[in-house]
N, C-alpha and C positions, 0 to 999 in steps of 0.2 A: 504494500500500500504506500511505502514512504515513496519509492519514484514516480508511480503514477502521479502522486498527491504533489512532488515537485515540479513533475512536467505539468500538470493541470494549472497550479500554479504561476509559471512561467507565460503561459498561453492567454492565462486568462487576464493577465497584468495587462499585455499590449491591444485586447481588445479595447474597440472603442463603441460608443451606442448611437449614433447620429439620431435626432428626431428633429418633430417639424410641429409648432404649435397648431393644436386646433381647438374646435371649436364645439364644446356640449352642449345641446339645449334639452332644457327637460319643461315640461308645462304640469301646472298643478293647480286646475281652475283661474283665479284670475294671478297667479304668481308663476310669471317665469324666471328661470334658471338659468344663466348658461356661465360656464366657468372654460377658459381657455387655457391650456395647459399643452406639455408635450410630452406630457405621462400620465398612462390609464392604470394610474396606483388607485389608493383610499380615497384622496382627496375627492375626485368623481363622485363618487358614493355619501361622502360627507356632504357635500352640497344638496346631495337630490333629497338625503335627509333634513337637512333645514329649509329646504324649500316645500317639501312637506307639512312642516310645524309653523310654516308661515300660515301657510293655507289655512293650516286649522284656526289661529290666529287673528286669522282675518273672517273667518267664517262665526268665530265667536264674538267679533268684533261688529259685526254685520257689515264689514268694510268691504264695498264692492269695487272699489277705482281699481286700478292695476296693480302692480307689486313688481318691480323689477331687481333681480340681483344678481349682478357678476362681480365674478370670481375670479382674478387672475396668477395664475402659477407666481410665486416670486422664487427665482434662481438665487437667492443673496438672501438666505434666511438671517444672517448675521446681522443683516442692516435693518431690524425692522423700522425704525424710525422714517425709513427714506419711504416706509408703505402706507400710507394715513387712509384711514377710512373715509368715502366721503356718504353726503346724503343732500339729496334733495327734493324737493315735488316741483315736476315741469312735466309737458307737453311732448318735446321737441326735440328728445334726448335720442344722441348717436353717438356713438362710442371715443369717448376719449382717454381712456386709462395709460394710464403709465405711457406720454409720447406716443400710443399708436394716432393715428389719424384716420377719421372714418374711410378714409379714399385707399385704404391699405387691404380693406375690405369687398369681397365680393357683397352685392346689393342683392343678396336672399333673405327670404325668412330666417334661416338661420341666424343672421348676424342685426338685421332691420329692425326695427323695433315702430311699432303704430305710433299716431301720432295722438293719443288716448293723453288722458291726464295717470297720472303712476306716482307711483313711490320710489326711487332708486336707490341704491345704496352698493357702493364698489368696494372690495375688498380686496387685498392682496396677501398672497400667503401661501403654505403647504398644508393647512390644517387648520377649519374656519371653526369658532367656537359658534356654538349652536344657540346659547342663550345670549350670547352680546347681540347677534344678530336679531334675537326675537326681540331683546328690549331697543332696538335701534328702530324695528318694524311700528312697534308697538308705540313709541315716541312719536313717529311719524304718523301712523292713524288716528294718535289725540291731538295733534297739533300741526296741522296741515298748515293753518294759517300762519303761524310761526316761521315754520320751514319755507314756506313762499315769503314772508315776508323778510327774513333774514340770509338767504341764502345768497350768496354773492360768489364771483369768479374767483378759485385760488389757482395760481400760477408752481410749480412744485422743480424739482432737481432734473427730473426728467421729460420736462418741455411740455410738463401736461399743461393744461388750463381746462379746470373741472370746476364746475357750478357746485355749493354745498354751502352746507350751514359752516358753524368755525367749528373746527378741529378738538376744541378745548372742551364744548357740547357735547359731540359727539365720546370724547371718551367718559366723559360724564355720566352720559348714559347708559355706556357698556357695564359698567360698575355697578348699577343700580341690581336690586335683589326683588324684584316686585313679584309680588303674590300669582298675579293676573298670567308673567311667566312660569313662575312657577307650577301653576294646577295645569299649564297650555304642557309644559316638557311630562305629567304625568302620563299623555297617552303615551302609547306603543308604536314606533313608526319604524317600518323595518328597508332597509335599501330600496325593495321596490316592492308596490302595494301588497297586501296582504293576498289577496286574489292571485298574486301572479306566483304561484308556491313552486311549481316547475321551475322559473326560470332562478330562485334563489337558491335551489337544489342543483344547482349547473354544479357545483362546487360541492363535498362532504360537510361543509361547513357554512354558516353564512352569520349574520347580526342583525339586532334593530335598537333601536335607542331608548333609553325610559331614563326619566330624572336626571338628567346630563350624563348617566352610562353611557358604555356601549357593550352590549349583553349577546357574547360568541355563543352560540345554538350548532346542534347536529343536524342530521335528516330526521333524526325522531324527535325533532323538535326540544332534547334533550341540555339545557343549560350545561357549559362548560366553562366559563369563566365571564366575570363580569369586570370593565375595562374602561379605565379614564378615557382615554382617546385609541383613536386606529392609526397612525400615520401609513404602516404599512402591513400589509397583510398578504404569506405568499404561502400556497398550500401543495405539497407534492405530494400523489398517492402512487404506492408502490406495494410491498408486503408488509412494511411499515408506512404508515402516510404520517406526514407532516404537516403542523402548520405552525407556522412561523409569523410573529407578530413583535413588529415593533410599537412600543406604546410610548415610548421619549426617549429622548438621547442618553438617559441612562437606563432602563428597562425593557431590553428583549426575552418574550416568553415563547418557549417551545411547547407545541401539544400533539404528542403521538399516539397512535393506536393502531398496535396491529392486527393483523387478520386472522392469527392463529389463536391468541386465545380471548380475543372476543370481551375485553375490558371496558372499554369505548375509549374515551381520548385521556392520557392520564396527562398532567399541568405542570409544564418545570417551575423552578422557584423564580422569582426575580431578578435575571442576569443583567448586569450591567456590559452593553457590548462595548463597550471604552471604542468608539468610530473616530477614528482619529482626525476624518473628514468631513463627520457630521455636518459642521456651521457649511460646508459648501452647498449642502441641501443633497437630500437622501431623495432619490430618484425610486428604488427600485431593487428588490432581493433576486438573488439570484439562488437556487436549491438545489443539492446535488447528493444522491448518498453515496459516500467515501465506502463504509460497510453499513449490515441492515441498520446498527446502531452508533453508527457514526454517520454526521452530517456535515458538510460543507454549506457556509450561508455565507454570500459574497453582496455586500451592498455597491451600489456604484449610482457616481452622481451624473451631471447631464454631457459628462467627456468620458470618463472611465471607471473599469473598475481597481483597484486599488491595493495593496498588500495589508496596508493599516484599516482596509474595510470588509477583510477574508478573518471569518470567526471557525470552529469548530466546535459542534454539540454530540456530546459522547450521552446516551440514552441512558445506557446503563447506572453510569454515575449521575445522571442529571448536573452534568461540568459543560462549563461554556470558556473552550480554550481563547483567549485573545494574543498571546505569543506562538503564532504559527511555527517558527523557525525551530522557538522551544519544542515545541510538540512535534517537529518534523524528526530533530534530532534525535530525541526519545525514543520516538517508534520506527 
């Protein structure tokens, strides 16, 4: 195993992952979704979940005008300052996020937006919190007038010029604890509607959201662990299946189950993957089993994959190696 696991190694260092932003839309009664990115990790899935809790939001709100929210990838998680949320209520809204310009844009539904009265609200990031966004939604359906009457043009680092209320509001409002959020995050909202039970079964595994969790399920509907956030989630099935799940830059959890004696998924403890490259922004897992119970988990950002981003998870011991070279030498 040690030279295959050097040569693999070796190989997988000078890979690189070229991608291309695109462009999600999801509809959810009068809220639409769409988040640009140029990776089909979590984040996709996090959004289509808060634009779910909007809906209901608004449905309990009796708020029928529009709800607009994008989403945009941020590559440079380190800088978040440089990513300010904005909001406003306008008519006439076409995409100005972060420097793009609407004419960069193909003129489809996809990207078009009506020219309807809405709520807007842009976000930038890898991992959108669910309930800042409900009291940001929530702000703006009691206070339309507010938000029109104070909203004004901010100019920003990256040539944007976006319409919004001030910045200082807005984080104001993310901070708030309101009741009205609260009892809206009790329902159950699962990646995709409850109805579509096939297509969340594509996978051994899947999640839905309750109380700001996020709550991993079997196909027998069976809870396996309950989880601050998803950033990344990457599942391999084989005689053992894996699932592999990043929950922050210090906490990777493994959950296996294999086919022989029929246990269901057992829970490693809280590993710390020490990602040496984390702050460049975590793209995407890579799974590979070395032996039935030894795993190879390779993260890599939006150029490569990495040596200081190559972990090993040994089953048996529930060990999560972060000194490869140690472990190569060893064995």
């Amino acid at each position: 195993m040690r030279i295959s696991l050097i040569i693999f190694l070796l190989f997988s260092f000078i890979n690189a992952f070229p991608h291309q932003d695109e462009f999600y839309k999801y509809k959810y009664d009068n809220v639409t979704v769409i988040i640009k990115t140029g990776y089909k990790c979590e984040e996709i899935n996090n959004v289509k979940i808060i634009g779910q809790y909007v809906s209901i939001l608004c449905k309990e709100s009796q708020f029928n005008d529009d709800v607009f929210l994008y989403f945009d990838h941020d590559y440079m998680p380190e800088n978040v300052s440089l990513n300010p949320t904005f909001l406003s209520y306008r008519n006439d809204y076409t995409y100005e996020m972060l420097g793009l310009k609407f004419s960069d844009f193909v003129k489809s539904d996809s990207v078009y937006m009506n020219n309807k009265n809405k709520i807007v609200i842009q976000q930038s990031g890898f991992h959108y919190s669910i309930k800042e966004t409900l009291e940001l939604v929530k702000f703006g359906v009691q206070n339309l007038d507010f938000v029109r009457n104070y909203q004004k043009v901010f100019e920003g680092i990256y040539y944007y010029k976006i319409e919004s209320i001030d910045g200082s509001i807005i984080d104001s409002v993310k901070k708030q604890n309101s009741i009205f959020v609260e009892d809206i995050l009790k329902n159950k909202v699962y990646i995709f509607p409850r109805t579509e039970v096939e297509d969340r079964h594509t996978l051994s595994v899947s999640y839905f959201s309750q109380n700001g969790k996020y709550i991993l399920f079997d196909n027998d509907e069976k809870i396996i662990d309950t989880l601050n956030q998803i950033i990344v989630l990457k599942y391999l099935a084989d005689l053992i299946d894996y699932v592999v799940v990043l929950e922050s830059s210090k906490v990777l959890k493994v959950y296996s189950k294999s086919m022989i004696d029929n246990r269901g998924y057992l829970k490693s403890i809280a590993h710390d993957p020490k990602i040496v490259r984390f702050d460049d922004g975590i793209s995407d897992v890579r799974l590979l089993i070395l032996d039935w119970n030894v795993l190879l988990i390779e993260f890599y950002d939006f150029l490569s994959v990495y040596n200081g981003m190559k972990l090993i998870y040994l089953r048996e011991k529930d060990t999560l190696i972060t000194n490869l070279m140690e472990f190569i030498n060893n064995h």
